[in-house]
Backbone as CSV, one residue per row, in Angstrom:
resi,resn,N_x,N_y,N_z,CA_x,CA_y,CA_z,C_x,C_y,C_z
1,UNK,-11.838,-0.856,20.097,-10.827,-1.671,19.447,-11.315,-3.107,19.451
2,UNK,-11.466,-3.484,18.027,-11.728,-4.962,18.141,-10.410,-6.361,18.287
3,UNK,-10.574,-7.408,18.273,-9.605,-8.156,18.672,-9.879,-9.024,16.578
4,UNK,-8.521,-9.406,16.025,-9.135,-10.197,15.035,-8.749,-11.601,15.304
5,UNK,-9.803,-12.755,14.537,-10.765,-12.546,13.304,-12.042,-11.901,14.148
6,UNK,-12.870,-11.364,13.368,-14.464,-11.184,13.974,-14.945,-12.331,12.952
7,UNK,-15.795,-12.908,13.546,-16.720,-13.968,12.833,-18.336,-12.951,12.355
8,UNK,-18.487,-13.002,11.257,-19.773,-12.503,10.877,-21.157,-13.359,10.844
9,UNK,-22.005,-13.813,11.745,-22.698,-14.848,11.692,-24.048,-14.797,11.539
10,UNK,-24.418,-13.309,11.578,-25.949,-12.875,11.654,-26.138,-11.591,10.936
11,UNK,-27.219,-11.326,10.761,-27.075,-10.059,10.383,-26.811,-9.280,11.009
12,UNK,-27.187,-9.206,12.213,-26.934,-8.023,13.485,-24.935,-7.892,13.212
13,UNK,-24.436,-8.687,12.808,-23.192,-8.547,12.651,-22.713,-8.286,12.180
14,UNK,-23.401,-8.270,10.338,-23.241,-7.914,9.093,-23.269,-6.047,9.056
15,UNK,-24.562,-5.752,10.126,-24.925,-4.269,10.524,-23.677,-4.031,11.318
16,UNK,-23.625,-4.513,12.315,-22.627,-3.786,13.150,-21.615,-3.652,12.654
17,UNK,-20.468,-4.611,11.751,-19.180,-4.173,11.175,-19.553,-3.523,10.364
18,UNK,-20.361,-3.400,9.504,-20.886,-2.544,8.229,-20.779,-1.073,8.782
19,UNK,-21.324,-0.735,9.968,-21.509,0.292,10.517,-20.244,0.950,11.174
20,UNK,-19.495,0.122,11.955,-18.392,0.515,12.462,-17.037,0.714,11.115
21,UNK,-17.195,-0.375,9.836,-16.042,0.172,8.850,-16.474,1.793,8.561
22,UNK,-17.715,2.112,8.202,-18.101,3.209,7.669,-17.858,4.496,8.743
23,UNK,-17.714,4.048,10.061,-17.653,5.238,10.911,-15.999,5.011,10.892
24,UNK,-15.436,4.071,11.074,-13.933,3.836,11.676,-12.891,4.037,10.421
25,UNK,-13.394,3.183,9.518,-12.118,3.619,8.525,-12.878,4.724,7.418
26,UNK,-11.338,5.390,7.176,-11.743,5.794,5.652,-11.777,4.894,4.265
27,UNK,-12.670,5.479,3.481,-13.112,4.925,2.656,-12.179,4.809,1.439
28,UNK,-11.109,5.347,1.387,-10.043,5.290,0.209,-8.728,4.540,1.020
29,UNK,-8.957,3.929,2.246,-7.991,2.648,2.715,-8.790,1.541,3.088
30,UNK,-10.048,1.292,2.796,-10.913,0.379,3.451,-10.571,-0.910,2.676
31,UNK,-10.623,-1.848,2.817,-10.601,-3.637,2.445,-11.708,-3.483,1.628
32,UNK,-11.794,-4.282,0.452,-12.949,-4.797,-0.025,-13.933,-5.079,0.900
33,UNK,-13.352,-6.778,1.625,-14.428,-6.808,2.425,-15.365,-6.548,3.717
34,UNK,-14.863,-4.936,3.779,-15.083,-3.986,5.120,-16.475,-3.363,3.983
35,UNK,-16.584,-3.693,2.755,-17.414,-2.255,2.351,-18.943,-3.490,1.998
36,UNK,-18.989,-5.126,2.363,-19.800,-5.424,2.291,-20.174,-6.084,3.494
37,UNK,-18.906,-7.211,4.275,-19.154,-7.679,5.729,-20.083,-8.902,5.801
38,UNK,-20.085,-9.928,4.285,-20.847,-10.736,4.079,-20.937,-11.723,5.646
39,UNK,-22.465,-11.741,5.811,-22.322,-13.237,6.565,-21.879,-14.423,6.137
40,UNK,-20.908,-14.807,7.492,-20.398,-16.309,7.046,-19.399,-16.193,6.506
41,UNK,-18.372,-14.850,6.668,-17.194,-14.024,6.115,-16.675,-14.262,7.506
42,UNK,-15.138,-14.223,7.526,-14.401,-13.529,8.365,-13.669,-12.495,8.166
43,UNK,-13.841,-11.110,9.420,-12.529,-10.184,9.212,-11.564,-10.487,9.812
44,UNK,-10.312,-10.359,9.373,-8.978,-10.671,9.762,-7.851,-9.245,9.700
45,UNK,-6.688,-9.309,10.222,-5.824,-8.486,10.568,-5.509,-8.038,8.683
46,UNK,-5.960,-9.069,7.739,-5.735,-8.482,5.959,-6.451,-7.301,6.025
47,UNK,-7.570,-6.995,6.940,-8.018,-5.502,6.408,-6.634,-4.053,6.755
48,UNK,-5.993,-4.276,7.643,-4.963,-3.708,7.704,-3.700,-4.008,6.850
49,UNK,-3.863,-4.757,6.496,-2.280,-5.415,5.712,-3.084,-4.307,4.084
50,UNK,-4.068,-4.352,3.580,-4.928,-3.672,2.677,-4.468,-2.743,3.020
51,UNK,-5.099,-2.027,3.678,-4.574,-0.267,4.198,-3.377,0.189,3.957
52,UNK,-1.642,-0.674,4.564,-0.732,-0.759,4.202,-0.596,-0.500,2.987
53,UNK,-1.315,-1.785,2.378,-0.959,-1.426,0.858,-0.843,-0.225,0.271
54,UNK,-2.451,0.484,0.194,-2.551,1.427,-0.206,-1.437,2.249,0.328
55,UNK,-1.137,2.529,1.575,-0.307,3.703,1.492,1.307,3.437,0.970
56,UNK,1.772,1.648,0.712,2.930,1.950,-0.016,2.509,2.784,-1.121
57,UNK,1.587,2.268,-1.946,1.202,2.672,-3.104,1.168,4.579,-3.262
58,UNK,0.602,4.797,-2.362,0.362,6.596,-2.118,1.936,6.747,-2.019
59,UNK,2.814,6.159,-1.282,4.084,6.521,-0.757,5.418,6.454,-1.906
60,UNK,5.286,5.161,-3.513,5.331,5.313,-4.738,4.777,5.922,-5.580
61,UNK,3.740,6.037,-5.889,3.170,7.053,-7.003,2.856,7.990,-6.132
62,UNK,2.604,8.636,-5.274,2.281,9.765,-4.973,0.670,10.290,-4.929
63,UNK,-0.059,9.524,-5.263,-1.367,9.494,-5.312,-2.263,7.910,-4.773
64,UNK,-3.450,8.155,-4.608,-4.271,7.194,-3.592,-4.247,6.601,-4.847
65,UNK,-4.517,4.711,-5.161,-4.723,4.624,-6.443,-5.932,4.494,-7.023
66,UNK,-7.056,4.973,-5.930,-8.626,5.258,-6.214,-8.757,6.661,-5.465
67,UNK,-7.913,7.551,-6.350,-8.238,8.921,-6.225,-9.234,9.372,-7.546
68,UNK,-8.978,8.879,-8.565,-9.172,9.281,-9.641,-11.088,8.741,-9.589
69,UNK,-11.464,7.075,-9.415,-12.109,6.939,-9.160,-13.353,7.822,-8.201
70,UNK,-12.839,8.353,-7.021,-13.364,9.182,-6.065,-13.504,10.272,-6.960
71,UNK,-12.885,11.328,-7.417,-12.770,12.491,-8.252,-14.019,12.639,-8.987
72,UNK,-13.935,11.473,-9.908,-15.206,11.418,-11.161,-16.447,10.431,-10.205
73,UNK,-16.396,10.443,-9.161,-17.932,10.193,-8.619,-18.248,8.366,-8.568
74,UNK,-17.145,8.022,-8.917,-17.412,6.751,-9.427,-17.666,5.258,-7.612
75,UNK,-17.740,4.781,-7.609,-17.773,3.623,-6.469,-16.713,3.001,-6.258
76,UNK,-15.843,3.598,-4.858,-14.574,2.899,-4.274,-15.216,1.602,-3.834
77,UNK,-16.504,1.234,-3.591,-16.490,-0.272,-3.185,-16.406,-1.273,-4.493
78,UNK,-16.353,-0.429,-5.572,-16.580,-1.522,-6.732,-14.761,-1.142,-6.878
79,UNK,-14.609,-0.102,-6.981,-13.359,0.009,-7.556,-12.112,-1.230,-6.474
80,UNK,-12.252,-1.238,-5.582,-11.547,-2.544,-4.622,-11.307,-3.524,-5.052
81,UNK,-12.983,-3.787,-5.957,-13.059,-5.551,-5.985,-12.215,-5.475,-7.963
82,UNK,-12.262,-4.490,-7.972,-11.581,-4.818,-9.676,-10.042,-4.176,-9.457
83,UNK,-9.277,-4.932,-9.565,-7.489,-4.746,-8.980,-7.000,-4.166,-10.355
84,UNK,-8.052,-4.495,-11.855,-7.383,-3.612,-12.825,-7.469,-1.735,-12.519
85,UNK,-8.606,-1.742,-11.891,-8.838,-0.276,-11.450,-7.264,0.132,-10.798
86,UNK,-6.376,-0.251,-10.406,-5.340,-0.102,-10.185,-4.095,0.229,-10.810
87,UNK,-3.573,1.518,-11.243,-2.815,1.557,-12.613,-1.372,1.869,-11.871
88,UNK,-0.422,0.583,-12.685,0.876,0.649,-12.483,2.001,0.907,-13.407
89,UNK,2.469,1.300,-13.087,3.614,1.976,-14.087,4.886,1.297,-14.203
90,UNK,4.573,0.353,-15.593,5.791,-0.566,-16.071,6.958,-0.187,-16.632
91,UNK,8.159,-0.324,-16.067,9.483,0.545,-16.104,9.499,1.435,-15.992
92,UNK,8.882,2.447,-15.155,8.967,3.866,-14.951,10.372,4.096,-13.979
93,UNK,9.671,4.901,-12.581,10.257,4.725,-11.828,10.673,3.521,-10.436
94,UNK,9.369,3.768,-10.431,8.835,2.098,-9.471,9.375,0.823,-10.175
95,UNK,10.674,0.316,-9.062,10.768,-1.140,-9.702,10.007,-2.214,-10.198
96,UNK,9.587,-3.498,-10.736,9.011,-4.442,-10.575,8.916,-5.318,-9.651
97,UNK,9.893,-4.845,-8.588,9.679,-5.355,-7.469,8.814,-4.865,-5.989
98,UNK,8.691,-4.129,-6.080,7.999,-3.228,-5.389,6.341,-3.069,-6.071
99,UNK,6.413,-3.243,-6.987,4.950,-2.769,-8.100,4.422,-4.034,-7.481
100,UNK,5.507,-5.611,-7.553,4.490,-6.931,-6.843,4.347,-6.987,-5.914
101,UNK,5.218,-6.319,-4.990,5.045,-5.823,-3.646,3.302,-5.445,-3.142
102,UNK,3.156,-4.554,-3.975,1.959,-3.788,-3.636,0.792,-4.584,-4.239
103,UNK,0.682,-5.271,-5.499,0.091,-5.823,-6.015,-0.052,-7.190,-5.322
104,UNK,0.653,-7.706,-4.407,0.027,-8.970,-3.574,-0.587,-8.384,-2.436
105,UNK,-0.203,-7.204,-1.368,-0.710,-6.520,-0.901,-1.849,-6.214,-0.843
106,UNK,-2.281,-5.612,-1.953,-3.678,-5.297,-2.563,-4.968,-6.249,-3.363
107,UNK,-4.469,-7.754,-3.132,-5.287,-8.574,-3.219,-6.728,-8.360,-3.140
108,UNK,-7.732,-9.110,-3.763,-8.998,-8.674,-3.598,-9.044,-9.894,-2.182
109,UNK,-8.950,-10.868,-2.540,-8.936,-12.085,-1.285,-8.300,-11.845,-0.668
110,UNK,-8.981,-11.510,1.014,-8.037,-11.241,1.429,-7.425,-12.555,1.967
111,UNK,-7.597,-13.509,1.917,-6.734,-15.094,1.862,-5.677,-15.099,1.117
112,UNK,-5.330,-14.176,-0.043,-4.216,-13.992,-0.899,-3.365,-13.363,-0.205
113,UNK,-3.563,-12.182,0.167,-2.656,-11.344,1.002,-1.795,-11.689,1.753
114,UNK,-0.755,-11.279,1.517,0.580,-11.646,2.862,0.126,-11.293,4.448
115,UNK,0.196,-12.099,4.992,0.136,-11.427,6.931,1.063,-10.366,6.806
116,UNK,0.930,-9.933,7.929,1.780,-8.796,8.246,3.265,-8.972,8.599
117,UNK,3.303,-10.316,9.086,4.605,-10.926,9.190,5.310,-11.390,7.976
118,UNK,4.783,-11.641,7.250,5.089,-11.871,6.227,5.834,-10.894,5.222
119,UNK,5.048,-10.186,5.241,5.233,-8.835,4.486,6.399,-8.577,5.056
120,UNK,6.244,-7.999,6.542,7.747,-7.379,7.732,8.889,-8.158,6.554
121,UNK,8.994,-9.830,6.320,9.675,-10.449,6.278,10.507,-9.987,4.397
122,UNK,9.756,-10.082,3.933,9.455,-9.485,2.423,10.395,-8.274,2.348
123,UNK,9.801,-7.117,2.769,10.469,-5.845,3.143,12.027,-5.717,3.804
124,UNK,11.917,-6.668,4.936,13.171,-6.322,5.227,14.721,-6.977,4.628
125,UNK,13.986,-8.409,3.529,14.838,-9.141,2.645,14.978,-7.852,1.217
126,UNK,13.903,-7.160,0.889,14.079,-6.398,-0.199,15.306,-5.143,0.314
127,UNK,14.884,-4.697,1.464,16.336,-3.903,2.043,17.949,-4.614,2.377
128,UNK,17.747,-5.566,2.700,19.145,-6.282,2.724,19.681,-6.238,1.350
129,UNK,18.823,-6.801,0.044,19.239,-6.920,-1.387,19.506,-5.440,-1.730
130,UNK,18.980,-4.302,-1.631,19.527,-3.147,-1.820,20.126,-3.218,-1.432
131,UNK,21.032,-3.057,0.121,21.970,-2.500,0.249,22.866,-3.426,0.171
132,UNK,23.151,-4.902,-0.412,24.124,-5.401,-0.684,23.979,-4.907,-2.557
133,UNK,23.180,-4.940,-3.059,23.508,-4.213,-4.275,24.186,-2.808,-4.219
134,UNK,24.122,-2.108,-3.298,25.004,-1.096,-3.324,26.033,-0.936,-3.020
135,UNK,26.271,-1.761,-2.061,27.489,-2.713,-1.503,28.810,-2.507,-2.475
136,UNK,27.796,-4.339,-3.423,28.940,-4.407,-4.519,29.192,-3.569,-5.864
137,UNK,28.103,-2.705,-6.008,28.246,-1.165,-6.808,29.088,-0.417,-6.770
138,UNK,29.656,-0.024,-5.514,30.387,0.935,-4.944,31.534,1.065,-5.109
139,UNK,32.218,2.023,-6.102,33.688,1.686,-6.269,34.725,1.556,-4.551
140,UNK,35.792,0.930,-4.365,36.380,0.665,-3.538,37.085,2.033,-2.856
141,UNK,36.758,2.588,-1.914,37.109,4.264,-1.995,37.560,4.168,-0.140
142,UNK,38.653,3.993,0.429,39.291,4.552,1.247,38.541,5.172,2.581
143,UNK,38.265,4.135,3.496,37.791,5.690,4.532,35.872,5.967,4.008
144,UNK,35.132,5.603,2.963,33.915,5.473,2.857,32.677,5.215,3.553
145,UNK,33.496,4.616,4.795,32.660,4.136,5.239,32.697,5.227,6.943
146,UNK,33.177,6.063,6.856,33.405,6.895,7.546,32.666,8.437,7.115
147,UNK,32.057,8.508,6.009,31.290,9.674,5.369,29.990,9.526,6.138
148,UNK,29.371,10.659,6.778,27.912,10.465,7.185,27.182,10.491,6.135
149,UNK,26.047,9.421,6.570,24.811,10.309,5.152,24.294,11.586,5.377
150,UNK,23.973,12.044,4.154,23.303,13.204,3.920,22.027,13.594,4.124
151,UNK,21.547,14.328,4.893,20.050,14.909,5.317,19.565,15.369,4.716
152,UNK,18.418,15.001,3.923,17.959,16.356,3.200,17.248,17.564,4.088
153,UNK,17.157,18.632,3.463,16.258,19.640,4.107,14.936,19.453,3.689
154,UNK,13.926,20.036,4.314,12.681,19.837,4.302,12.173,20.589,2.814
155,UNK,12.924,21.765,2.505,13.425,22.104,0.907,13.190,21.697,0.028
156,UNK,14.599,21.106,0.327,14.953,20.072,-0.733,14.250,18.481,-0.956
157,UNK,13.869,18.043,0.087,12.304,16.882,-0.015,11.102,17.917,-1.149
158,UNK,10.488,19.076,-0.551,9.553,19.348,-1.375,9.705,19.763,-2.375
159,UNK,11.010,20.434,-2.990,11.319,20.164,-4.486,11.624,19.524,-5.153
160,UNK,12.005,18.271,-4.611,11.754,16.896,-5.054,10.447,16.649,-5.544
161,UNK,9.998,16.365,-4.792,7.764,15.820,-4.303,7.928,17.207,-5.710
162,UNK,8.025,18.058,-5.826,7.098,18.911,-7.291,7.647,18.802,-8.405
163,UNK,9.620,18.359,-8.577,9.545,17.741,-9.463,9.073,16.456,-9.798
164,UNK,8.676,15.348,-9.450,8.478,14.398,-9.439,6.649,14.544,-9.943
165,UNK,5.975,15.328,-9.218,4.698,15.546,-9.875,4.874,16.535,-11.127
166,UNK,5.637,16.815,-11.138,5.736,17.467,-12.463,6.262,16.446,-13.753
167,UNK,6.968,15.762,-13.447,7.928,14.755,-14.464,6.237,14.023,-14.675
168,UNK,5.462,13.558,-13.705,4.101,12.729,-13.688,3.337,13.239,-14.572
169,UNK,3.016,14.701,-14.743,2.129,15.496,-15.196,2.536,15.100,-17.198
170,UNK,3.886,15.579,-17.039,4.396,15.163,-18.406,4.248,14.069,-19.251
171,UNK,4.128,12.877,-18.431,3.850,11.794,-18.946,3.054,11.652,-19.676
């Protein structure tokens, strides 16, 4: 376990993180700059805030968003540094708020990127605004607030997840 930033100052350093991203992370959550480790670079806690990203992204569309890339043989280290390689879906299902969510997230710099605190901060203001939008949505109903929520079954989640790749497929 390393401590961050690592300072990259030599080559011996350039080798060693080079070596340890390639053994430690996978390569379809890796940072841009985990897949080169320039000297005279710093790594910072953004290579994780990156990772994050990706998996909101897997956790909205349902797919890695350099799966497709990987598939046809193509280079996840190039595909990183080009953020159009990234395909988002305007008015679909995914809000526009969430789509910039992920899209500052997924910064190529990682100097752009939100900290992790940041983000925490982001996220948990985007949940307050939901649920006061549902709030004042809600017709005025007696005792409402006394209904448990509903569980889904493990079922009913995965026939969800196949319609939902199915509605995708259609597109």
């Amino acid at each position: 376990i390393s401590r961050m930033p690592l300072e990259i100052q030599t080559s011996a350093d350039h080798r060693k993180y080079r070596e340890d991203a390639e053994e430690l992370c996978s390569m379809m959550y890796r940072a841009p700059e985990l897949f080169s480790c320039e000297i005279g670079s710093t790594l910072t806690s953004a290579v994780d805030v990156w990772s994050l990203g990706i998996c909101l992204y897997e956790f909205f569309y349902l797919e890695n968003p350099f799966q497709k890339v990987y598939e046809q043989g193509g280079s996840i280290a190039l595909a990183t540094q080009s953020p159009q390689m990234i395909k988002f879906v305007e008015g679909g299902t995914v809000s526009q708020k969430i789509n910039n969510l992920i899209k500052s997230v997924l910064a190529v710099n990682p100097i752009s990127r939100p900290s992790a605190g940041d983000l925490r901060k982001t996220v948990e203001n985007m949940i307050q605004s939901w649920e006061e939008e549902e709030t004042s949505d809600a017709p005025n109903i007696e005792g409402k607030g006394d209904v448990p929520a509903h569980e889904i079954t493990d079922e009913e989640f995965d026939r969800a997840m196949r319609e939902q790749i199915t509605n995708r497929e259609l597109i």
